[in-house]
C-alpha positions in Angstrom: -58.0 55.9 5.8 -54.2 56.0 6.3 -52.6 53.7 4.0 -50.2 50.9 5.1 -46.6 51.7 4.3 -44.7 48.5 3.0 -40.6 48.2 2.3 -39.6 45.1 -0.1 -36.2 44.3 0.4 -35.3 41.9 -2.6 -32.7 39.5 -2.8 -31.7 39.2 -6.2 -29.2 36.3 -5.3 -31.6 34.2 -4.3 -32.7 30.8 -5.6 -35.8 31.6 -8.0 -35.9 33.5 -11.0 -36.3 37.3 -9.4 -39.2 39.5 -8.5 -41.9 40.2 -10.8 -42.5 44.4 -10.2 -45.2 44.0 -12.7 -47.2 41.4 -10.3 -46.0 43.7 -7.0 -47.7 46.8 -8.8 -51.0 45.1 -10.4 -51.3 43.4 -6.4 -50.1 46.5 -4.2 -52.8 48.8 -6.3 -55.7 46.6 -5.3 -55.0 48.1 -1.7 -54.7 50.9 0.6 -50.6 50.9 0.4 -47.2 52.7 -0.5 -44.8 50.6 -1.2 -40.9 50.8 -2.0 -38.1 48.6 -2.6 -34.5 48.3 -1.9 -32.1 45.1 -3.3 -29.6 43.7 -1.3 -26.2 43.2 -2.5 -23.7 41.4 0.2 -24.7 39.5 3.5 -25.7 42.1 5.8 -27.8 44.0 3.9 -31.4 42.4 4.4 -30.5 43.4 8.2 -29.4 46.8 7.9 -32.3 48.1 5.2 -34.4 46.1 7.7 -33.3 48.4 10.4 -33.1 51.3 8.5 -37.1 50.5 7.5 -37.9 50.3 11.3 -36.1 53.7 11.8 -38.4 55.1 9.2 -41.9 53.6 10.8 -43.1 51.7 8.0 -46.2 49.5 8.8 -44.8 46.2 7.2 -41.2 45.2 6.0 -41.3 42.1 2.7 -38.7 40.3 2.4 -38.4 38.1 -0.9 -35.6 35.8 -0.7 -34.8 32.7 1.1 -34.7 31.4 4.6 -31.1 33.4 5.2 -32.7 36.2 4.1 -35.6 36.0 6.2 -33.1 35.4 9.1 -31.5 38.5 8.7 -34.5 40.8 8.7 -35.4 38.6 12.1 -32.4 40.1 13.7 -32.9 43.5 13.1 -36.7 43.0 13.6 -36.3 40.4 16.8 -37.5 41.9 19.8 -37.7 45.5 18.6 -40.1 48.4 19.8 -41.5 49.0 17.0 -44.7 48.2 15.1 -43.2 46.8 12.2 -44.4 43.5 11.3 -42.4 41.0 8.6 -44.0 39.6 5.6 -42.1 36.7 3.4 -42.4 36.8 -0.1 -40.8 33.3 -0.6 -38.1 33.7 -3.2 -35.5 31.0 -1.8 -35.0 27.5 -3.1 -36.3 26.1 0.0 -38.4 28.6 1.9 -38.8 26.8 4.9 -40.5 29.4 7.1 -42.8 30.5 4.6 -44.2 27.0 4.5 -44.1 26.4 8.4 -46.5 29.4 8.3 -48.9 28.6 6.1 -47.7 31.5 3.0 -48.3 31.1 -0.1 -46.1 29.8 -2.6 -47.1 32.1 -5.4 -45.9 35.9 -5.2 -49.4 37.2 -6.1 -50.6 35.7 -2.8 -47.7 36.3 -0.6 -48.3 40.0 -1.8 -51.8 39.6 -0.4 -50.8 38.8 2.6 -48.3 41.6 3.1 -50.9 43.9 2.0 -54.0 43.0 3.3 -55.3 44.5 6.5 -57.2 41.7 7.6 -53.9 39.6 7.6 -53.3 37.8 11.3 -50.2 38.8 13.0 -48.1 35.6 14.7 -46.1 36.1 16.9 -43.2 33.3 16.8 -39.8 32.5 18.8 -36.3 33.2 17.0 -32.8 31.7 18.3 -29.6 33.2 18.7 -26.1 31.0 17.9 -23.3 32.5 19.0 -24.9 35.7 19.0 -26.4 35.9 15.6 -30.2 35.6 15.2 -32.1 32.2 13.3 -35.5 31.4 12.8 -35.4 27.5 11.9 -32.4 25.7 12.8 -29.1 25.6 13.5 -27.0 21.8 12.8 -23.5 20.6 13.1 -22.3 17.4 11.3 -23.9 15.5 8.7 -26.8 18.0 8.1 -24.3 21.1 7.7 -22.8 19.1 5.3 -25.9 18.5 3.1 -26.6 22.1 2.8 -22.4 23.1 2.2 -22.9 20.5 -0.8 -25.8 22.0 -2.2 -24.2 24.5 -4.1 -25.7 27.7 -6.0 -25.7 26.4 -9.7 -26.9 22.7 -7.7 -29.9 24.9 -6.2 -30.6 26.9 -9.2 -30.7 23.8 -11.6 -32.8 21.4 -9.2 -34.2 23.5 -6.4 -34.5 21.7 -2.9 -33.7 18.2 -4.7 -30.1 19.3 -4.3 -30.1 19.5 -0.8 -32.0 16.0 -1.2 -29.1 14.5 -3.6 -26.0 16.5 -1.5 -27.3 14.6 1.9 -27.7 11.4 0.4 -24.0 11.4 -1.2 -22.8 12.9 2.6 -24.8 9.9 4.1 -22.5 7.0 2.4 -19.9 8.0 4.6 -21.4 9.9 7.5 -18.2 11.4 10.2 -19.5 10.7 13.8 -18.9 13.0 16.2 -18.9 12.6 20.1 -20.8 15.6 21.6 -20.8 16.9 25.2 -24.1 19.2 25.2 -25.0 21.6 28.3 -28.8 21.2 28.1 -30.5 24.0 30.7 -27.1 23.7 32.6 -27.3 19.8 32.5 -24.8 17.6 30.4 -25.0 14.7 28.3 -22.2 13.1 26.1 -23.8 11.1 23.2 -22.2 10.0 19.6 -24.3 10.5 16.3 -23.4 11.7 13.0 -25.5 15.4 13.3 -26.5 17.3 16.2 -29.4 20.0 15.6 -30.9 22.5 17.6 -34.6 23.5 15.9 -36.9 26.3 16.1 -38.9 24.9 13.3 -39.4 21.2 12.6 -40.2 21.5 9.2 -38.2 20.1 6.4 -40.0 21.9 3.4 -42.7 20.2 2.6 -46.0 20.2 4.1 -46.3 17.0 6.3 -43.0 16.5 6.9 -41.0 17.1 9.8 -38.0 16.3 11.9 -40.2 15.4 14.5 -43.8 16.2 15.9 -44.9 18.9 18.3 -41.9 20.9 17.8 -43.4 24.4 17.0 -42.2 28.0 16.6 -44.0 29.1 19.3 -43.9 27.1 22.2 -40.6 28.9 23.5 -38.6 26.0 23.5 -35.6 24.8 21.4 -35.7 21.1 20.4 -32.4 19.6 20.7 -31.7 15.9 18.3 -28.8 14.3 17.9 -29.3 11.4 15.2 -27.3 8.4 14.8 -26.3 7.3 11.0 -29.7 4.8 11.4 -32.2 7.8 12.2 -30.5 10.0 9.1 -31.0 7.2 7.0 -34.7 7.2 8.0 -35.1 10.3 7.9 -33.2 11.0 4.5 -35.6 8.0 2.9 -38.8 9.5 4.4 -37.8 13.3 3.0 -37.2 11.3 -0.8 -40.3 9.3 -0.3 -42.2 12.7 -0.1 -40.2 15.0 -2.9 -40.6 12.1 -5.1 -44.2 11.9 -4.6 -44.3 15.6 -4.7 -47.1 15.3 -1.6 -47.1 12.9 1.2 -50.1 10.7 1.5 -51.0 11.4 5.2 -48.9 13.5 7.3 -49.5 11.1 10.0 -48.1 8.5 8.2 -45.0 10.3 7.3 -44.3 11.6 10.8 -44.9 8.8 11.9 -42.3 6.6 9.6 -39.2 9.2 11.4 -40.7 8.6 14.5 -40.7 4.9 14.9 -36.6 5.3 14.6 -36.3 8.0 17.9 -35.7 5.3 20.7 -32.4 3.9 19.3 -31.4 6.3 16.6 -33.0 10.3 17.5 -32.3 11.3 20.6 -34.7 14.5 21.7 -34.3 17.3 24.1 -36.7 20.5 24.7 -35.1 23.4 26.0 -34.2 26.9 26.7 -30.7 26.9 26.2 -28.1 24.5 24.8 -24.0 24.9 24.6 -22.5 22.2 21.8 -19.1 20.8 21.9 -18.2 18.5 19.2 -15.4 16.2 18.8 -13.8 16.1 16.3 -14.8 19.9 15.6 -17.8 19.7 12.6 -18.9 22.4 10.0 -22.0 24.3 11.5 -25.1 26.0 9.2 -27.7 28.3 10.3 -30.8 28.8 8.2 -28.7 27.1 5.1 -25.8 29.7 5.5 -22.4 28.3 6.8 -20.7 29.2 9.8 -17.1 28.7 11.5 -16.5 25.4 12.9 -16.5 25.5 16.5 -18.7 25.3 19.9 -22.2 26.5 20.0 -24.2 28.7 22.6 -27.9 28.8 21.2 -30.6 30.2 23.6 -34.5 30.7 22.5 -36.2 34.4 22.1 -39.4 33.6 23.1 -42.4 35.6 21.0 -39.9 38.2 19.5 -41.0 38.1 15.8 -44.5 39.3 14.6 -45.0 37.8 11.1 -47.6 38.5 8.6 -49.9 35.3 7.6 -52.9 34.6 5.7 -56.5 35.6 7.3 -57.8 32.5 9.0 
């Protein structure tokens, strides 16, 4: 029986305390594998070891970092012919994706998943900005904001409460923004206080999302721009649930962003979107910060196959 080949690329910048070889050993020797790892050092390097592991064939490449990590191993991995599949060892402060999928939490059973054969391969959309590859969502405004206030020692101390505490201090005085957005090659001029194009809907917690039915693989971008009244809600449902460390019924928490979308969330699904904002706002992609400026964002439809748990 050929074994499955598996390269960890680590991230030891990222938000939790640092991978446990001792755990990746006792896991990886339960099954047919060989396994290496390789540690990042700058921004760029989850993509090029990612690239350089697809050069080399191996069966499965595990990232263990955060959401920014993960994007980076999406763009060398997006769209490839190759048979290399991703695996997320969630090692982030937020670890959005790994939650949209269904991962586990723990590294012992994110390990599992990377290693076992009778894992199911998804396939799921990614999205290009400006030319550079994200797998949840890219914002301008008020939510860019949260995550440029969240800072590393922030993160590290209180984990995704930061990003809860830096949006609810950027909410007291919220800049709008008029923005003219190309939508599919039609436009619309609307005022709000963030602008955000999604892949994923999740906010990082089970149950909770921006919105319902937006899904990472429906090939379709969802398009919001929310007024300072639908961040509000939105910020008090997301504290609601972090507080309560589980939401009651995801129904009812859904529901209590929803009931604001008429007047305050305004929703488009689409294939391609170009963002102008005035006055000009800071822009974040997957939780890392990019140059102010005008946004082209088009959806990869099905260009990712990632590793989850066996049904």
């Amino acid at each position: 029986m050929r074994k499955r080949s598996i390269q960890i690329i680590a991230n030891p910048g990222a938000g939790q305390e640092g991978l446990n070889l001792k755990t990746v050993h006792a896991v990886f020797s339960e099954y047919a594998v060989e396994w290496d790892i390789r540690i990042t050092k700058q921004a760029g390097d989850a993509e090029r070891l990612t690239r350089e592991a697809i050069e080399a064939g191996v069966d499965v490449v595990a990232i263990y970092g955060g959401d920014g990590s993960v994007a980076e191993a999406a763009a060398a991995l997006a769209g490839a012919s190759t048979k290399t599949c991703l695996a997320i060892l969630p090692g982030g402060t937020a670890n959005v994706m790994s939650i949209e999928l269904g991962i586990p939490a723990a590294l012992e059973g994110a390990l599992r998943v990377a290693a076992d054969p009778s894992s199911v391969t998804r396939v799921i959309d990614v999205g290009e900005v400006n030319k550079r590859t994200f797998v949840l969502r890219v914002s301008m405004g008020l939510e860019a904001e949260m995550v440029a206030g969240a800072d590393r020692e922030a993160k590290d101390r209180y984990g995704v409460f930061a990003y809860l505490w830096s949006a609810a201090r950027n909410a007291m005085a919220p800049q709008t923004a008029r923005y003219r957005l190309v939508l599919d090659g039609e436009e619309e001029e609307i005022e709000g206080v963030t602008c955000i194009v999604a892949n994923s809907g999740n906010l990082g917690r089970n149950g909770l999302s921006l919105a319902s039915a937006v899904a990472v693989d429906d090939g379709f971008l969802d398009v919001f721009v929310i007024e300072q009244a639908g961040f509000k809600t939105l910020l008090d449902v997301a504290g609601s649930v972090l507080n309560a460390g589980q939401p009651s019924s995801d129904r009812e928490e859904t529901n209590a962003v929803e009931r604001e979308a008429p007047s305050a969330m305004h929703r488009w699904r689409v294939k391609t979107v170009e963002i102008f904002s005035d006055p000009p706002q800071r822009v974040q992609s997957d939780g890392e910060l990019l140059e102010a400026g005008p946004l082209c964002c088009s959806v990869l439809p099905g260009a990712l196959r990632v590793l989850t748990p066996a049904m």
